[in-house]
C-alpha positions in Angstrom: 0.0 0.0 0.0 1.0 3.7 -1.1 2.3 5.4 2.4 0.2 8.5 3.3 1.6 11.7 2.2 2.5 13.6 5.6 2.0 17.4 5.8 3.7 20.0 7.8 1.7 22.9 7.7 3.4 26.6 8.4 0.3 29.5 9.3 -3.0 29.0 10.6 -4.7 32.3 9.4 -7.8 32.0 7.2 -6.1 30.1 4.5 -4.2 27.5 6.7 -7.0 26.4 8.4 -9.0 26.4 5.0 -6.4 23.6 3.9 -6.9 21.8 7.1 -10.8 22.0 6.4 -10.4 20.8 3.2 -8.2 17.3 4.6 -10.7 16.9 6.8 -14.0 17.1 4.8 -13.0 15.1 1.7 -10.2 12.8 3.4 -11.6 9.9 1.0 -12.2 12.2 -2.1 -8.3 13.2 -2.1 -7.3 9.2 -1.4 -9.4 8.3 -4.0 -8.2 11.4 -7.1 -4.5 10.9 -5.8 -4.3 7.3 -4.6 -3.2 7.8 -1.1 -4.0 9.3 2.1 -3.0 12.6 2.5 -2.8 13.7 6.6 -0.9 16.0 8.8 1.8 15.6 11.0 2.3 18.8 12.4 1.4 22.1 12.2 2.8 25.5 13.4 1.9 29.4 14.6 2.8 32.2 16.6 0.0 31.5 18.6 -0.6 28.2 19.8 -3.9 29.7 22.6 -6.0 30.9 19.6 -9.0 30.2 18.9 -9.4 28.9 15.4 -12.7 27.5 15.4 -11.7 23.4 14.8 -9.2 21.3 17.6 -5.6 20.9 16.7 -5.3 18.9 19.7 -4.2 15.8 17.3 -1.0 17.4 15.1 2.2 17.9 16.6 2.9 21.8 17.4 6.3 23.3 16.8 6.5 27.2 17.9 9.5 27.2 15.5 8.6 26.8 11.4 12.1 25.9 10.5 11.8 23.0 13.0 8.3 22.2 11.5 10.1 22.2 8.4 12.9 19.4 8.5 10.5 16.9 10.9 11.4 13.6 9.8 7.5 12.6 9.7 7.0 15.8 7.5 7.0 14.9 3.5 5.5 18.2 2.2 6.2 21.6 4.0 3.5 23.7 3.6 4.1 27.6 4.0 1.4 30.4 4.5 2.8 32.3 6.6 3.8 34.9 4.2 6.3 37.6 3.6 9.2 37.6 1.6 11.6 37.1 4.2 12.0 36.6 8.5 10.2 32.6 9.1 8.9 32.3 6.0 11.8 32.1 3.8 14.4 30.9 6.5 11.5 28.1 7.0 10.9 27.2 3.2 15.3 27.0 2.6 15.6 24.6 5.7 12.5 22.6 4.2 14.7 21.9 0.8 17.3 21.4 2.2 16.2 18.4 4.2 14.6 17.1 1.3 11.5 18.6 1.4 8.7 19.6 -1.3 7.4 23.1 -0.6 3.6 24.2 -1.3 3.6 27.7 -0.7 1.0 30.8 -1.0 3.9 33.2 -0.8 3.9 35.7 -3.8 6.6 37.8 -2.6 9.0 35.2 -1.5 8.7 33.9 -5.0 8.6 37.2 -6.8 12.2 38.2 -5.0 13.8 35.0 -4.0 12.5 32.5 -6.8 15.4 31.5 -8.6 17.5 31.2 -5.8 14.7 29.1 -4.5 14.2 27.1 -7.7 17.7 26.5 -8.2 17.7 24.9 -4.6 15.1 22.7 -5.4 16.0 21.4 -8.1 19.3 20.7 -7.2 17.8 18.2 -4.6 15.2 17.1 -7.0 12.0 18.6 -5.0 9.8 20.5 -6.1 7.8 24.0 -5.2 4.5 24.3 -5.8 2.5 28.3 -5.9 -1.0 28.1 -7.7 -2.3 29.5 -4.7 0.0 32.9 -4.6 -1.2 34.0 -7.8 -4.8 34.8 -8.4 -6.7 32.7 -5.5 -8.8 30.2 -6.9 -8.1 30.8 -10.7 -5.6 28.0 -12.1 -3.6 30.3 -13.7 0.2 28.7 -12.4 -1.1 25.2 -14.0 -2.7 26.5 -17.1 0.9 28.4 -17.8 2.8 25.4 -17.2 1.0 22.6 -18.4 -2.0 23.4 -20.3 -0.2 25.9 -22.4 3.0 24.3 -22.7 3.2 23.6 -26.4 2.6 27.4 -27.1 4.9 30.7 -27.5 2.9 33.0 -24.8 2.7 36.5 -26.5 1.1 38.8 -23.4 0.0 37.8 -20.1 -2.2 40.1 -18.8 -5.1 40.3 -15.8 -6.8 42.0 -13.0 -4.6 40.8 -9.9 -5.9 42.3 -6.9 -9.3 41.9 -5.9 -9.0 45.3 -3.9 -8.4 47.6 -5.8 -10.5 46.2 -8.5 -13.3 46.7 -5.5 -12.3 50.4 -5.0 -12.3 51.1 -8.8 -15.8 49.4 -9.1 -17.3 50.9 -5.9 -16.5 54.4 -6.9 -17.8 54.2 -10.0 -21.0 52.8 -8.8 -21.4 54.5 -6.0 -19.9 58.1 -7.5 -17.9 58.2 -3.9 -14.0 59.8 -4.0 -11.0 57.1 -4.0 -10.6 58.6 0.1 -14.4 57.8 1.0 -14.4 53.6 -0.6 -10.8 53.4 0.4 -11.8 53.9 4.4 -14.8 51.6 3.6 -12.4 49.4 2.2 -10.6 49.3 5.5 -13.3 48.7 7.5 -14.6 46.0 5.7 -10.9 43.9 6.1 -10.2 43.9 2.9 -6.9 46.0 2.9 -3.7 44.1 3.9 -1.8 45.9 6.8 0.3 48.1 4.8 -2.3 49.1 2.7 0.0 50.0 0.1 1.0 46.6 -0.9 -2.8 46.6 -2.2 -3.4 50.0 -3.5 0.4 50.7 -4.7 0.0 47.8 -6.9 3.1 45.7 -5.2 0.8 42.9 -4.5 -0.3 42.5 -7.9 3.5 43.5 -9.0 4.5 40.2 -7.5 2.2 37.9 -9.0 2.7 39.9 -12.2 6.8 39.0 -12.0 5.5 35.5 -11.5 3.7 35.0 -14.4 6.2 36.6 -16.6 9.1 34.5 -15.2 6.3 31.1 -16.6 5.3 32.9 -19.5 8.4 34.2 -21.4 11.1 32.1 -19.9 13.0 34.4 -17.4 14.1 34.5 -13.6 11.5 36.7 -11.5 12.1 40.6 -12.0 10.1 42.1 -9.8 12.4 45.4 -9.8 12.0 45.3 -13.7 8.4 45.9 -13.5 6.9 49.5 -13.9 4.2 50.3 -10.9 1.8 52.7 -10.3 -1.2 52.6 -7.9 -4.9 53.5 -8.2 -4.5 56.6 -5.5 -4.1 59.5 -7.7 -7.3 58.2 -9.8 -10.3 60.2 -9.2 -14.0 60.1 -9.4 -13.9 62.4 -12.4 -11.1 60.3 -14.1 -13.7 57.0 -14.1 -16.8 58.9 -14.9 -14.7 60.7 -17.8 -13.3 56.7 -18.7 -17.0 56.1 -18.8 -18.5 58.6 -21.2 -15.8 57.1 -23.6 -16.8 54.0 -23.1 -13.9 52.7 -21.2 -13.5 51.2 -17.5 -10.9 51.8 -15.3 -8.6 48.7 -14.0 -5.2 48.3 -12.7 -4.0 46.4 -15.4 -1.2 44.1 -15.2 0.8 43.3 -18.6 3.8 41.4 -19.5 4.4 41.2 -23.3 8.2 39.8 -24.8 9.1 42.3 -27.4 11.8 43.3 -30.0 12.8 45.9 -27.0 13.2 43.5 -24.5 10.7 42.5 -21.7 7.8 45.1 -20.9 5.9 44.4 -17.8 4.3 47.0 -15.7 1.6 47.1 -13.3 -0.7 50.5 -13.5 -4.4 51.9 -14.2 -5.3 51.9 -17.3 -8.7 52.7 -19.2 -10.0 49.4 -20.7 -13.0 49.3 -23.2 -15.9 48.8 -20.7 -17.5 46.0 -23.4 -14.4 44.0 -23.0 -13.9 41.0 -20.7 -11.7 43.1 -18.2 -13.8 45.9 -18.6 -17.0 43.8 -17.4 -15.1 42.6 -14.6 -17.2 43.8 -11.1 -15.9 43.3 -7.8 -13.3 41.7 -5.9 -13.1 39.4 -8.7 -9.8 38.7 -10.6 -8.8 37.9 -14.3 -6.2 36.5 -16.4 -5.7 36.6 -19.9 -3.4 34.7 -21.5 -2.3 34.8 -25.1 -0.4 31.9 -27.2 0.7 31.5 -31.0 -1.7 28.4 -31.2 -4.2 28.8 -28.8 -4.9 32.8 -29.2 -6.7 34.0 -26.0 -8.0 32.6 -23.2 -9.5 34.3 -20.5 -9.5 32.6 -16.8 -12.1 34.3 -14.0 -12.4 33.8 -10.7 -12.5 34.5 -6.8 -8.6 35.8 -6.3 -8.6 35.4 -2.6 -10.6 34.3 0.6 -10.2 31.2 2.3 -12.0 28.5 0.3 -10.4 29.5 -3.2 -6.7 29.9 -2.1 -7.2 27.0 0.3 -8.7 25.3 -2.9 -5.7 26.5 -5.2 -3.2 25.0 -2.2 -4.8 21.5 -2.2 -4.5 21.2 -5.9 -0.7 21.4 -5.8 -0.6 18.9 -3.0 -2.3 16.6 -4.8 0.0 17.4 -7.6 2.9 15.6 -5.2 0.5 13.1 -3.8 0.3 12.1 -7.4 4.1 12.5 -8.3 3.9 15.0 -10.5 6.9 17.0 -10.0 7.9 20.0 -12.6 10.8 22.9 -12.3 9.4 25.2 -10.3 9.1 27.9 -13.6 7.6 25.5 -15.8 11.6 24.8 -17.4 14.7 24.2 -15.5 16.0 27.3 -13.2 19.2 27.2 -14.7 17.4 27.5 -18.5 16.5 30.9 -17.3 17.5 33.9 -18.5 18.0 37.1 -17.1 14.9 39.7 -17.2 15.9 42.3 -20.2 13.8 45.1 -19.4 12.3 46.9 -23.0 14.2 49.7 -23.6 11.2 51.9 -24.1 7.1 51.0 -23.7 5.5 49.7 -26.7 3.1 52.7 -27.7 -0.1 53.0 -27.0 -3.1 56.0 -26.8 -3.6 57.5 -23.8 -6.4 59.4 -21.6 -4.9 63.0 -20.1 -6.8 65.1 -17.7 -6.0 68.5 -16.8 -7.6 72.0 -15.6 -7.0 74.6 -17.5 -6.9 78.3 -16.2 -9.9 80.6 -18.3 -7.3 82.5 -19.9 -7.1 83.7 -24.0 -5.0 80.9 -26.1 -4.7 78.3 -23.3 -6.2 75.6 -25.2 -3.8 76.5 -28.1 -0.9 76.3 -25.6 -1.5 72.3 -24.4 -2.0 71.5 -28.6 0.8 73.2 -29.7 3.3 71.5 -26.8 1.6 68.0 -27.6 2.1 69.0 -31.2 5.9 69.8 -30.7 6.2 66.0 -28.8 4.9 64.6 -31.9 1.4 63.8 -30.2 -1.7 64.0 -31.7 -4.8 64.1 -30.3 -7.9 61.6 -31.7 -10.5 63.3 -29.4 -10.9 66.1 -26.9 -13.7 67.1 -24.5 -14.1 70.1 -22.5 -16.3 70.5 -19.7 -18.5 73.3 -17.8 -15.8 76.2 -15.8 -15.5 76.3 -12.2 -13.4 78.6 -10.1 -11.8 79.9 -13.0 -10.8 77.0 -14.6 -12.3 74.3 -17.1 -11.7 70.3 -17.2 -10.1 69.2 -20.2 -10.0 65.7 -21.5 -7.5 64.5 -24.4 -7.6 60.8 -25.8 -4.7 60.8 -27.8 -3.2 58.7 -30.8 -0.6 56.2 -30.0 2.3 57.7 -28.7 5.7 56.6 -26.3 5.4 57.3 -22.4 8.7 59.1 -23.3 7.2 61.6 -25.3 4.0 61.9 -22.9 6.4 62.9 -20.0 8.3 65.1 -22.3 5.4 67.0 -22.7 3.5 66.8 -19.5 6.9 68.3 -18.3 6.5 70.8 -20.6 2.8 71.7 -19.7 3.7 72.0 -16.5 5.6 75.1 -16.8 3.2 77.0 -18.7 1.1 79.4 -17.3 -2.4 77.8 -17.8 -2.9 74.1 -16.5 -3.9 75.0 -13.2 -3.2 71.1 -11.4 -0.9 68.3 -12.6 -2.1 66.5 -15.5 -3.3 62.9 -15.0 -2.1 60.5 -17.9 -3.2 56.8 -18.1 -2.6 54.4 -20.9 -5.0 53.1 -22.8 -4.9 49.5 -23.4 -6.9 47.7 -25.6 -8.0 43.9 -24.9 
């Protein structure tokens, strides 16, 4: 008979004990897809008094991970305790190097220490397994690797964070400023603790550096990737976006070009009848593009505790199973190193600005747009107030160089009245 598959399990916060509600509600389901028993041996957290809700009383405790982590009765270390470095990553190193697999949940370990991680792994034939720390419930990791592993990826693109996807939609709805939903936001739990790990767009930076590294071939770059966050979008940017026809999102992108990689992380205006565009809520989306396949578009819950934990028990059944793959879909030492694009593929964008109610100001933002070689598809100008007057410019494609060169430049004149707000338009 197959020996059980023994689990050391690192974090008992909402998605931890999701995992352990999983094992114990379709113990003969799991024995029965992977062909063993799957059980845990141990378990760890900072504190062992809480409260959780179900008895631990019959796994081991260790107050240290690392020493959860190389238990001889532990076959699969499982780490959601997060953070990119501290227990987390000391923990997940000691577990390879005493031979063990890793499941982990842990974007931001992966996004900064991947290949050295990889590279570990490998070395000792184990294996690390992430669906769950990109995405939640969405299969994205396995559709990468295997699914789409007879095609040249093109882009890789998606809604990554649930929260912000939340604020963008609840403003719009609601007609409420970016401050207002982002305190309701709050309240309602569904910031992290440094809330701008959400809202900065780090968060979804790290899964975006994930994907890439599957997608095109290259170790994780998270320091390659271009971020912005939603904060400096207003309530007048998305009901502008929305007389267009377009829909706010921060839109993740990673696209191998002639210039080298391009991956950024940043609002952009989407058409609202696209598949991004119609995407509501906390929900996320990835869209991945391939030679042979063309587009497909994943959708789903990105976090909470049944679709992570959900996302976490389908790579441990991976291992129950065997199934052991380099951790980036090729071997880590096949990698290559991140060559960020020299300059941004071009693209239209959406520019807001006031202007003050003087003669000729109008003539003064064409002319310097004209003189950066930009030219404007479609303008609207709105109703004065205190002097000044909204103005809204779609342009043609153009470079972000020349869009800062001349943003730069209308910022010295003497009629824009507050700093112009530029987003790219991207079309999906």
């Amino acid at each position: 008979m197959t020996s059980p598959l023994r689990l050391g399990i690192a974090g008992l916060g909402t998605v931890g004990m999701g995992v352990v509600k999983i094992l114990r509600s379709q113990t003969d389901l799991l024995a029965t897809r992977t062909g063993r028993q799957i059980t845990i041996s141990a378990v760890s957290a900072r504190d062992k008094t809480r409260d959780r809700g179900i008895s631990l009383a019959g796994y081991a405790w260790e107050t240290d991970p690392v020493a959860l982590a190389v238990r001889d009765d532990v076959d699969v270390f499982v780490e959601l305790m997060g953070g990119s470095e501290g227990p987390a990553r000391t923990a997940t190193e000691a577990a390879l190097a005493a031979g063990k697999d890793v499941v982990t949940a842990n974007k931001a370990l992966l996004a900064l220490h991947g290949q050295e991680l990889a590279e570990k792994a490998e070395a000792t034939g184990r294996s690390i397994r992430f669906e769950a720390a990109v995405a939640g419930g969405i299969p994205v990791i396995k559709s990468l690797m295997e699914g789409l592993a007879g095609n040249n990826i093109t882009r890789v693109m998606g809604v990554m964070n649930g929260t912000c996807n939340y604020i963008l939609t609840r403003m719009e709805h609601s007609g409420l400023p970016y401050e207002d939903v982002f305190k309701e936001a709050d309240a309602l739990g569904y910031l992290e603790a440094d809330p701008t790990l959400d809202v900065g767009g780090i968060d979804a930076g790290h899964k975006l550096a994930i994907l890439s590294a599957i997608a095109f071939g290259t170790r994780p770059d998270f320091d390659g990737i271009e971020i912005e966050g939603i904060d400096r979008v207003s309530i007048d940017d998305i009901r502008a976006a929305a007389d267009m026809g377009f829909r706010i999102k921060l839109l993740g992108v990673a696209q191998k070009t002639g210039r080298g990689l391009v991956q950024r992380m940043q609002p952009c205006l989407v058409p609202a009848a696209s598949p991004i565009g119609q995407l509501e809520g906390g929900t996320n989306m990835v869209v991945l593009e391939g030679d042979a396949v063309e587009q497909i578009v994943l959708r789903g819950p990105g976090a909470g505790q049944g679709p992570t934990a959900s996302a976490v028990m389908g790579d441990i059944c991976d291992i129950a199973r065997g199934l052991r793959l380099p951790v980036f879909g090729q071997p880590a030492a096949t990698l290559e190193a991140a060559q960020p694009a020299i300059s941004a593929l071009p693209a239209p964008f959406y520019l807001r600005m006031s202007l003050l109610d003087k003669p000729g100001a109008l003539a003064k933002v064409t002319a310097i747009l004209g003189n950066s070689e930009i030219s404007i598809d479609r303008m609207r100008q709105y109703g004065h107030a205190d002097g000044s007057a909204p103005v809204l410019i779609v342009t043609h494609k153009t470079t972000r160089t020349a869009l800062n060169e001349a943003l730069k430049a209308l910022a010295a004149t003497d009629v824009v009245s507050t700093q112009p707000v530029a987003l790219r338009i991207e079309h999906v």
